[in-house]
C-alpha positions as a Markdown table, in Angstrom:
| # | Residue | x | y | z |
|---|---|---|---|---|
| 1 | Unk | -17.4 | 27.4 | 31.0 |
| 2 | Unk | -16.2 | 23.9 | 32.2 |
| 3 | Unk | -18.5 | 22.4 | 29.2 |
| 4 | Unk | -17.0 | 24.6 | 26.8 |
| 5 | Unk | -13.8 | 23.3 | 27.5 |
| 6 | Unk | -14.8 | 19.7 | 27.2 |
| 7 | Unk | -16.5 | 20.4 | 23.7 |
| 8 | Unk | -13.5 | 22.1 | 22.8 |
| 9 | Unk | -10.9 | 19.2 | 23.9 |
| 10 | Unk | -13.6 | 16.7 | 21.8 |
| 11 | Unk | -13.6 | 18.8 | 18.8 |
| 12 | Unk | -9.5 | 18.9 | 18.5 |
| 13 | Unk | -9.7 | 15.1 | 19.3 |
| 14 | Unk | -11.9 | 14.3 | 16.4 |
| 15 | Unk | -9.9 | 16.7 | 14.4 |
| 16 | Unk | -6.9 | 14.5 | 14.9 |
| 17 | Unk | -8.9 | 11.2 | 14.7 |
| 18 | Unk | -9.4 | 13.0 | 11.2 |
| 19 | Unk | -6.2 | 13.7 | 9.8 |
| 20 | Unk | -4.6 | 10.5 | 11.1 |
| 21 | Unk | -7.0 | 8.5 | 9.4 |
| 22 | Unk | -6.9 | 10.6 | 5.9 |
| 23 | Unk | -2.7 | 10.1 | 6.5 |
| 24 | Unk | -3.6 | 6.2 | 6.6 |
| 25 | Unk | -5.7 | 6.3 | 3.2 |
| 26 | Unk | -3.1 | 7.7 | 1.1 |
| 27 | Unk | -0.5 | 5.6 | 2.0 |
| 28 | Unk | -2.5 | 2.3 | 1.5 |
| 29 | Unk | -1.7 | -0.2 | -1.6 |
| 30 | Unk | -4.8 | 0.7 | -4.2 |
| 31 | Unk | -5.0 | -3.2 | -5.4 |
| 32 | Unk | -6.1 | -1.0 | -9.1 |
| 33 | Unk | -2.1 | 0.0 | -9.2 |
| 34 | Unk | -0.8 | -3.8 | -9.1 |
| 35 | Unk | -3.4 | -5.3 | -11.1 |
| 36 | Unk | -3.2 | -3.0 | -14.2 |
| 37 | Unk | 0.4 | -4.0 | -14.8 |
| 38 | Unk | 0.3 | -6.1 | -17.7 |
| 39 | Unk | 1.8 | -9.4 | -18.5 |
| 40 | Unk | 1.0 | -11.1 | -15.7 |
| 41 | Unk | -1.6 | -13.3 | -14.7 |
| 42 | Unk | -3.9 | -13.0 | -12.2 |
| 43 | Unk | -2.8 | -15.3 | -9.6 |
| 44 | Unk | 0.8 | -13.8 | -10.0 |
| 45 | Unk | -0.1 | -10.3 | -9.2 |
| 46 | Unk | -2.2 | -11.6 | -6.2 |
| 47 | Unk | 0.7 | -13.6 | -4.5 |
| 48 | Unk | 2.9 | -10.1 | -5.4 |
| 49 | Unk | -0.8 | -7.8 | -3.6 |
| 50 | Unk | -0.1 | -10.3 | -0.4 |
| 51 | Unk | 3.6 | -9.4 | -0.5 |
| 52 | Unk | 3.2 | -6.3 | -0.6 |
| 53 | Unk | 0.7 | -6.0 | 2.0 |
| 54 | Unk | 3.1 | -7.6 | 4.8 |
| 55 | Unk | 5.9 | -5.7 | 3.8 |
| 56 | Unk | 4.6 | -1.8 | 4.3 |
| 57 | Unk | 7.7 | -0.5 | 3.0 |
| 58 | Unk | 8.1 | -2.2 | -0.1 |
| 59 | Unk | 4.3 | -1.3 | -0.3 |
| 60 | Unk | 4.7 | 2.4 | 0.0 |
| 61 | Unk | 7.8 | 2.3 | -2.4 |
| 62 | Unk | 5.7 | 0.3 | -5.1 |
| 63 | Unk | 3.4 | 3.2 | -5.0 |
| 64 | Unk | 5.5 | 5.8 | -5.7 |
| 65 | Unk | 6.8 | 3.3 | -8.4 |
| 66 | Unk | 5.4 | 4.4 | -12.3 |
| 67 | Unk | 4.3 | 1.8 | -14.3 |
| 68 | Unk | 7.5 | 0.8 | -16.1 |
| 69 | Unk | 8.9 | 0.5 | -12.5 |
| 70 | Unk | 6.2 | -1.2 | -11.3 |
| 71 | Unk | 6.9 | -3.9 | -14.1 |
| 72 | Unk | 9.8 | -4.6 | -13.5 |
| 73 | Unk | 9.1 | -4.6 | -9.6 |
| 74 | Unk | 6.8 | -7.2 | -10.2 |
| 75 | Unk | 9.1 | -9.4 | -12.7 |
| 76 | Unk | 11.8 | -9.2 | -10.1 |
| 77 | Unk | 9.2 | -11.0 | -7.3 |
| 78 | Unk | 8.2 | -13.4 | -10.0 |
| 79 | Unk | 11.9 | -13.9 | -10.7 |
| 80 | Unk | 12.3 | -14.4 | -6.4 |
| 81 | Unk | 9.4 | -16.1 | -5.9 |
| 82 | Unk | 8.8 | -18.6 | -8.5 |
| 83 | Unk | 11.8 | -19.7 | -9.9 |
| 84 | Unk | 14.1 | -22.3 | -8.8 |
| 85 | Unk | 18.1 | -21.6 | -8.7 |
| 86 | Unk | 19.5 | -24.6 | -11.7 |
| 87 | Unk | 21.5 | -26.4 | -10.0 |
């Protein structure tokens, strides 16, 4: 009976290992969403990936984001990023 109870706890414990890692993969940055916005180079929209990628919130925003959005999210960090204030 003791056994039964351990198999049990084990089952419910992978069960959660489970979910938690299926509530991980759909809020991870598909690399395909950034790189099909057009107008951009490649380079650019890898420097904008590895922003993303430290910054989990702007990450899960971006994903939400549709592709006009997306655009103009990735303008905007060229905009930041790239170009110098005139002074």
């Amino acid at each position: 009976m003791c056994e039964d109870d351990g198999v049990e706890k084990l089952s419910e414990q992978i069960g959660d290992v489970a979910l938690a890692i299926q509530s991980i993969g759909k809020n991870q940055l598909d690399v395909n969403s950034l790189y099909t916005v057009e107008g951009f180079d490649e380079i650019t929209l890898g420097d904008a990936f590895d922003h993303l990628v430290q910054n989990e919130m702007l990450a899960k925003a971006f994903i939400e984001k549709n592709a006009n959005l997306r655009k103009i999210w990735v303008q905007n960090f060229v905009n930041q990023h790239y170009y110098s204030p005139a002074c």
